[in-house]
C-alpha positions as CSV (number, residue, x, y, z in Angstrom):
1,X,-13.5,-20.0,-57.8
2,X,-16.8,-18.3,-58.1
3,X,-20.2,-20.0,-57.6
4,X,-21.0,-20.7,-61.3
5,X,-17.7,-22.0,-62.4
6,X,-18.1,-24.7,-59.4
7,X,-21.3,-25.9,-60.8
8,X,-20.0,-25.8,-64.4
9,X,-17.5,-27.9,-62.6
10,X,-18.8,-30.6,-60.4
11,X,-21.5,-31.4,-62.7
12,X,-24.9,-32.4,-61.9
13,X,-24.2,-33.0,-57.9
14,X,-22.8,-29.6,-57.7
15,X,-26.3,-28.1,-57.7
16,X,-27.8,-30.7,-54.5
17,X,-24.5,-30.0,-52.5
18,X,-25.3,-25.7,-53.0
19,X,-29.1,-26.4,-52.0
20,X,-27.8,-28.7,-48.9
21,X,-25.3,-26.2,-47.7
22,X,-27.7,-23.4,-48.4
23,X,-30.3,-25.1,-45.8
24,X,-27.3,-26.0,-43.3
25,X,-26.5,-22.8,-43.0
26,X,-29.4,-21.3,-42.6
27,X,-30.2,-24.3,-39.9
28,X,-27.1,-23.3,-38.2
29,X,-27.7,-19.0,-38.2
30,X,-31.1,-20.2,-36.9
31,X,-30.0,-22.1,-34.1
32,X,-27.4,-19.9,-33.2
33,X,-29.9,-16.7,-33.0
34,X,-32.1,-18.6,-30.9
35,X,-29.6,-19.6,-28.4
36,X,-28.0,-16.8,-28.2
37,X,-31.5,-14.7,-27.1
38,X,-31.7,-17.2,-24.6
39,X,-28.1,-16.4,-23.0
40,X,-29.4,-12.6,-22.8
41,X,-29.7,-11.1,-19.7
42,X,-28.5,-14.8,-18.2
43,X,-24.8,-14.2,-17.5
44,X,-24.9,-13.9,-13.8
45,X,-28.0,-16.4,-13.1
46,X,-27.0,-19.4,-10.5
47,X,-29.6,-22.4,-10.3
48,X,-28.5,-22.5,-6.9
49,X,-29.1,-18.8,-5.7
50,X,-32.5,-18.6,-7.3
51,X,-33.4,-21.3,-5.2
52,X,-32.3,-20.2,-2.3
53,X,-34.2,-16.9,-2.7
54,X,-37.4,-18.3,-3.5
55,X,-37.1,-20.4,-0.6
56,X,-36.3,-17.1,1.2
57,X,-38.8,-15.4,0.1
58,X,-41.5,-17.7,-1.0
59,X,-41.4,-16.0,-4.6
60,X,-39.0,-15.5,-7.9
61,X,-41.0,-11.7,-8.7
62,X,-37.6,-9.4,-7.2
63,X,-35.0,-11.9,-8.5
64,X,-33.1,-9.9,-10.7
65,X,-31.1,-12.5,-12.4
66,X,-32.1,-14.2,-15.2
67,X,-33.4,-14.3,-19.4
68,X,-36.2,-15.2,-21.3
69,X,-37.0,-18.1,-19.2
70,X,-36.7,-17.4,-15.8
71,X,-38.9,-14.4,-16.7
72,X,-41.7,-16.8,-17.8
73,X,-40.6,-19.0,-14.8
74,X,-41.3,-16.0,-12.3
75,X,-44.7,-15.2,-13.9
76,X,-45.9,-18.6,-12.9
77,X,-43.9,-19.8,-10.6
78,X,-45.7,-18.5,-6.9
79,X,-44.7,-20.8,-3.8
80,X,-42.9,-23.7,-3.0
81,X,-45.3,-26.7,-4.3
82,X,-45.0,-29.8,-6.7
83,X,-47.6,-28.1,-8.3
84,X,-45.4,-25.0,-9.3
85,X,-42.6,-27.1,-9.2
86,X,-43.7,-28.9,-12.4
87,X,-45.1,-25.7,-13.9
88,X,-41.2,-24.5,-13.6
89,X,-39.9,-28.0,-14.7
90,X,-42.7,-27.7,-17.8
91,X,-41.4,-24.3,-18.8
92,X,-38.1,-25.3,-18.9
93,X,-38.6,-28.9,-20.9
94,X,-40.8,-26.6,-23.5
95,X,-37.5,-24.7,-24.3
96,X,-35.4,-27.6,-24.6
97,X,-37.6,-28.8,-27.1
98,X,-37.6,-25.5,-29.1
99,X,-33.4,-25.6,-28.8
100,X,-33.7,-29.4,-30.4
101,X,-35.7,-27.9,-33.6
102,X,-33.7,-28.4,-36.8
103,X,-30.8,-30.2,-34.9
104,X,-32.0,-33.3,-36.7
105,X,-31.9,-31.6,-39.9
106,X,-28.5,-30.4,-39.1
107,X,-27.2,-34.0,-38.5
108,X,-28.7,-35.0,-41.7
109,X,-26.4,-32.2,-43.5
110,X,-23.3,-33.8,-41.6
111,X,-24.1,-36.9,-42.7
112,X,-25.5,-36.6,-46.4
113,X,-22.8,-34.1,-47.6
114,X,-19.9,-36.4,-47.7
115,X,-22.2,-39.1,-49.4
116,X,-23.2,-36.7,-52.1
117,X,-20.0,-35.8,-52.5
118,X,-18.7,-39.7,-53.1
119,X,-21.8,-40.2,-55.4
120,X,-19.8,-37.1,-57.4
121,X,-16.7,-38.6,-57.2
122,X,-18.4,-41.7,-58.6
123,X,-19.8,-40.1,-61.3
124,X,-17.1,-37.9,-62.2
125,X,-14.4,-41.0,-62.3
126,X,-16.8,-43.0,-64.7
127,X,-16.8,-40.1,-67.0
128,X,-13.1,-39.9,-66.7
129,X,-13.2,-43.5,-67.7
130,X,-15.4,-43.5,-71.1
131,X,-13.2,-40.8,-72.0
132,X,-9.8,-43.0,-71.8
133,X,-11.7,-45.8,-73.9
134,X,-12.0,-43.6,-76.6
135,X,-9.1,-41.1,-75.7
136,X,-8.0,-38.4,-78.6
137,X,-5.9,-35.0,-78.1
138,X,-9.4,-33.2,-79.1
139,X,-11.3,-35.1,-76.2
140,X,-8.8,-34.1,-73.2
141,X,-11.4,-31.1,-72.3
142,X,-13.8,-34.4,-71.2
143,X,-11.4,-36.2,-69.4
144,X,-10.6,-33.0,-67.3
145,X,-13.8,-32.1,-66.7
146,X,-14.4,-35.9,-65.4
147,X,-11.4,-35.6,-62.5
148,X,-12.7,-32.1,-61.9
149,X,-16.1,-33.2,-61.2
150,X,-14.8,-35.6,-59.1
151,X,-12.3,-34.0,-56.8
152,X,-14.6,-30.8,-56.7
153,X,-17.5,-32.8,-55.3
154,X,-15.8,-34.7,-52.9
155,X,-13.8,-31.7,-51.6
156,X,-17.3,-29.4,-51.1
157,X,-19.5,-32.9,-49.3
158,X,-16.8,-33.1,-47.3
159,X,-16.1,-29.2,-46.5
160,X,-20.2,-29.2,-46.2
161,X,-19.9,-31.8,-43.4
162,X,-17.4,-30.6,-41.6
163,X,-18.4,-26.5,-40.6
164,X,-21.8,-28.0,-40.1
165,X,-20.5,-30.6,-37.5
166,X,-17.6,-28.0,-36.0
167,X,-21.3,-25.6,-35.6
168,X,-23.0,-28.7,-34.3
169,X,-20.8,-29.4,-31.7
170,X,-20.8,-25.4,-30.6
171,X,-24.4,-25.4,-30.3
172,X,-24.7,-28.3,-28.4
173,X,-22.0,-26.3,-25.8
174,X,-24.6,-23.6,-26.2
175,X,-27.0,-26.0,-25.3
176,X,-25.6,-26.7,-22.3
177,X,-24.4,-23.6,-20.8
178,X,-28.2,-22.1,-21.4
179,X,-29.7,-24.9,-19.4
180,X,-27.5,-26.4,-17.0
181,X,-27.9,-23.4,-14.4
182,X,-32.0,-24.3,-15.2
183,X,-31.8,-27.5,-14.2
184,X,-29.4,-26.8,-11.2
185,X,-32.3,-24.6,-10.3
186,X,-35.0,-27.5,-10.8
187,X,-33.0,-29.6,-9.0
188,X,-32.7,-27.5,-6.2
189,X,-36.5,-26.2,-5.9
190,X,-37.8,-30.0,-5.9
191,X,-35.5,-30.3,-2.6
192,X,-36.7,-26.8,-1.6
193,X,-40.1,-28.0,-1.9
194,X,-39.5,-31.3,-0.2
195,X,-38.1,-29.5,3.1
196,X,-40.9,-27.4,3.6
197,X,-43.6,-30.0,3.0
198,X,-41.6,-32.4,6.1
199,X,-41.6,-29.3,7.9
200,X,-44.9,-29.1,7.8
201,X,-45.8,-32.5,8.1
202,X,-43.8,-32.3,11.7
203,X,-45.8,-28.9,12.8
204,X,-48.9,-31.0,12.1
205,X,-48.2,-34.1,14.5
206,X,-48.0,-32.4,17.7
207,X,-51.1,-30.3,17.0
208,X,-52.5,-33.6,16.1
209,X,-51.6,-35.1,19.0
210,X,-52.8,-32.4,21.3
């Protein structure tokens, strides 16, 4: 069935079904893009090594693991302080609010295709039923066209919903294999920084004392 018999078919809520689809896909392609630029270059990046080697050597500049954000990580990120600390933690949070863009709008999809799709089925079963009141061998064409619209609709909200939730659910696994390792590594510098400020502290006291 090509594209222009299934809107001959399903009636007026074929065309608001196509324009939904079209936008969930494109959601989804975009989504997928995106995340997928951030897994470049990131395969064998560790939160935990990362942090060991900047607490090794006190900068990220010759680690040569990493993507798109642990390069802008080691552009700003020059010591172990809170204050870099939350410039790392700040860099990270920004991207996970750029991979949340158009999830939303994807959740939407999942949830408004099926409706649509019932709304059609409504619609098409009404039709179906003004026919029967009035039923004649020359008005059989109608009464088709009424169980079409409704089975059609129902069968594309429902296919709508279901690759855009099946998408959702692998970008959200996306999600989390781009920025776990990130947050291992946050985690991990916060207690980097920690250890070096009590070390500190304690080389102060006895000089203090003296």
């Amino acid at each position: 069935m090509n594209l222009t018999v299934f809107l001959q078919a399903s009636g007026v809520w074929g065309y608001p079904l196509l324009i939904l689809s079209v936008i969930a896909l494109a959601a989804i392609l975009d989504r997928f893009i995106f995340h997928l630029r951030l897994l470049v270059k990131r395969a064998r990046f560790k939160g935990l090594d990362a942090a060991l080697f900047l607490r090794k050597n006190h900068s990220l500049k010759d680690y040569p693991y990493g993507g798109i954000i642990m390069d802008e990580i080691k552009e700003n990120v020059a010591s172990l302080s809170f204050f870099d600390y939350e410039r790392a933690r700040g860099i990270v949070a920004t991207y996970q609010g750029l991979s949340e863009r158009r999830m939303g709008l994807l959740s939407f999809a999942v949830t408004a295709a099926p409706l649509l799709g019932i709304l059609g089925t409504i619609s098409g079963i009404i039709s179906s039923f003004r026919v029967l009141g009035v039923f004649t061998l020359e008005k059989k064409d109608l009464l088709t066209a009424g169980i079409s619209e409704a089975l059609l609709t129902t069968a594309a909200g429902l296919s709508i919903a279901i690759v855009t939730l099946a998408s959702t659910a692998l970008i959200r696994r996306l999600q989390k294999t781009v920025f776990l390792p990130y947050v291992t590594f946050l985690r991990f510098m916060k207690a980097a920084v920690l250890d070096v400020q009590d070390t500190q502290k304690r080389r102060k006291r006895p000089a203090e004392a003296e």
